[in-house]
C-alpha positions as CSV (number, residue, x, y, z in Angstrom):
1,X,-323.6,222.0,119.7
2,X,-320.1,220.8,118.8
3,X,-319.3,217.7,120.6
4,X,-315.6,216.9,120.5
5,X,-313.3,213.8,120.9
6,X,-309.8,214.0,122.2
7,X,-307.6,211.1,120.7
8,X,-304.6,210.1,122.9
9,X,-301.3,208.7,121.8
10,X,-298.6,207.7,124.2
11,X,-295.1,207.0,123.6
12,X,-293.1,205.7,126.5
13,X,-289.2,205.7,126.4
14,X,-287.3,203.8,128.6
15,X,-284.8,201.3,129.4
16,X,-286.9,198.6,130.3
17,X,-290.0,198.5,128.6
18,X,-291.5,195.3,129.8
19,X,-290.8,196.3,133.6
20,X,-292.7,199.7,132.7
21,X,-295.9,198.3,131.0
22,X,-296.2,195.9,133.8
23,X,-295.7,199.1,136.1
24,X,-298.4,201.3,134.3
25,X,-300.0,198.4,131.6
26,X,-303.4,199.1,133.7
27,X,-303.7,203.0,134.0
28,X,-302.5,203.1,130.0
29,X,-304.3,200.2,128.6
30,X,-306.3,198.3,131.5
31,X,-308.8,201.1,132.3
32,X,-309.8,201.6,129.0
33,X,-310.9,198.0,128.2
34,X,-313.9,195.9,128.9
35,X,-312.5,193.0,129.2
36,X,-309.5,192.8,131.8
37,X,-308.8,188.9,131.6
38,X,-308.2,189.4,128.1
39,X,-306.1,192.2,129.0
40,X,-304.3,190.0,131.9
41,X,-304.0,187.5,129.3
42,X,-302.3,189.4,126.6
43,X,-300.3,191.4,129.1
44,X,-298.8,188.3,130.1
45,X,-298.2,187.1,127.1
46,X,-296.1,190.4,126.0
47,X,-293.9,189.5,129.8
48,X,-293.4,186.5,129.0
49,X,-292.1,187.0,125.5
50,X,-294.3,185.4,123.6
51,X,-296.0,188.4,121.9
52,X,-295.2,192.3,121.4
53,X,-298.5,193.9,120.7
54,X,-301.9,194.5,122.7
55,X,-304.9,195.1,120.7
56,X,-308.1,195.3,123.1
57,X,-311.3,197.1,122.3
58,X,-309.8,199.8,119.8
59,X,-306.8,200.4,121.6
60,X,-303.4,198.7,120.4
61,X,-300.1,198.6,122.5
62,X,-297.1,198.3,121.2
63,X,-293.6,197.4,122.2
64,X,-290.2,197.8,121.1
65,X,-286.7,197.8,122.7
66,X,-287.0,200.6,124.1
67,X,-289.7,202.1,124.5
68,X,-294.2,201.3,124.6
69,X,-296.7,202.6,121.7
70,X,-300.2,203.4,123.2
71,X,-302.9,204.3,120.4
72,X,-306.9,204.7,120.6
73,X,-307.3,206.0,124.0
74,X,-310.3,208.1,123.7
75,X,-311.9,210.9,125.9
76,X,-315.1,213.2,125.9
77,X,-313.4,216.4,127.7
78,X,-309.7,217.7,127.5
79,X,-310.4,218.4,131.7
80,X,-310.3,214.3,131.5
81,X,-307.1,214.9,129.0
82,X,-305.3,216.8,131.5
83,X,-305.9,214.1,134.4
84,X,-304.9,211.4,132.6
85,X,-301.5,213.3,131.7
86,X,-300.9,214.1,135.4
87,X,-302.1,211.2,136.7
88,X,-299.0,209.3,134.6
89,X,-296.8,212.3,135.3
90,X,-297.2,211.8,138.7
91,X,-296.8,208.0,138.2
92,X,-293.3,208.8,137.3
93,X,-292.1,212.0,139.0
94,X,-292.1,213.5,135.3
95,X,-292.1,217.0,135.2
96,X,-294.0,218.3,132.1
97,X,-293.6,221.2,129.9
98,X,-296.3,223.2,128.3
99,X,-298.9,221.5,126.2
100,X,-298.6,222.9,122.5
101,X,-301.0,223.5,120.0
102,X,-301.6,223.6,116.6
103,X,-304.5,223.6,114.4
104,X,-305.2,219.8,114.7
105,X,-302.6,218.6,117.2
106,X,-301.6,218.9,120.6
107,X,-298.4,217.8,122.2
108,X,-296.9,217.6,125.4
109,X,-293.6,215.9,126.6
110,X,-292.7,214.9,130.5
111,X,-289.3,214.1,131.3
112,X,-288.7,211.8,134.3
113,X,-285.5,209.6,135.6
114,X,-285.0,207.3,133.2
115,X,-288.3,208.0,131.3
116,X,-289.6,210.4,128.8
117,X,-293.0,210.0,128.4
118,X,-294.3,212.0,124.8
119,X,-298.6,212.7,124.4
120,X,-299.9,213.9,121.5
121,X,-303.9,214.6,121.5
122,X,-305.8,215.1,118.2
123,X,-309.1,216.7,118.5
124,X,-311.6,215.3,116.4
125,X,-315.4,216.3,115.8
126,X,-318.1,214.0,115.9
127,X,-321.4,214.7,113.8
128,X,-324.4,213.8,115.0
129,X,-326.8,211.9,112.4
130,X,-329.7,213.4,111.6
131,X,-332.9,211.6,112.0
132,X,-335.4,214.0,110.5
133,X,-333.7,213.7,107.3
134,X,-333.7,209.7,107.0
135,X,-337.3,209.7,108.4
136,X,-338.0,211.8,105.4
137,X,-336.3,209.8,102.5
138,X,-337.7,206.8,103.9
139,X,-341.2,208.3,103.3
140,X,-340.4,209.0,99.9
141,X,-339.3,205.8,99.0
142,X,-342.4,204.3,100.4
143,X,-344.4,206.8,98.3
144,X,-342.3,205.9,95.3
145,X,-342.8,202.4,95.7
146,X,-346.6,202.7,96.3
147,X,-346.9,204.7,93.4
148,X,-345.2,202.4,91.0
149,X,-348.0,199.6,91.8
């Protein structure tokens, strides 16, 4: 069975990035994290001026002028995908066009007032180890070993 990671980049462009990330800082970065008075803490620290990156838990945060860098968001399903570009879609009033595919990348772009919000997915396989095989080797090193003395 092929069991399939969706990694998640989002780019936000817009005016005023520091309002924005303060607007959406938890459904882009606070969901995802363990820790949220870290992520209080940092987020803070980015409104106040003081810093211009997040990193919590694999996922880093960026911001520039104009517009916020979200990297390592990671889901299981592209059903979960899809919410997750709605849900900030909808966030905004962004209508979205067509999500387009490649071999290894998928992109889709929304388009709200005074915000364009840019996604791009990259599917990525996970293999599972397999047990059986170390189990095995470990026998045969223990056979070698007891052989030797």
């Amino acid at each position: 069975m092929k069991v399939i990671k969706y990694n998640v980049k989002v780019k936000l462009e817009t005016k005023d990035p520091k309002k924005e990330l303060n607007k959406v800082g938890g459904i882009l970065i606070g969901r995802f994290t363990k820790d949220e008075k870290k992520f209080k803490d940092q987020l803070n620290s980015i409104l106040q001026g003081k810093s211009k990156v997040i990193e919590l838990d694999g996922i880093k945060a960026s911001l520039s002028d104009s517009s916020i860098e979200v990297e390592g968001i990671k889901f299981r399903k592209l059903i979960n995908v899809r919410k997750f570009i709605n849900e900030i879609a909808e966030k905004y009033e962004a209508k979205c066009g067509q999500l387009n595919k490649s071999e290894n990348l998928m992109t889709k772009q929304c388009e709200g007032e005074n915000v364009k919000v840019y996604f791009e997915i990259k599917p990525e396989k996970i293999k599972p180890q397999k047990k059986e095989e170390s189990k095995k080797e470990e026998e045969q090193q223990k056979n070698k070993t007891e052989s030797k003395s």
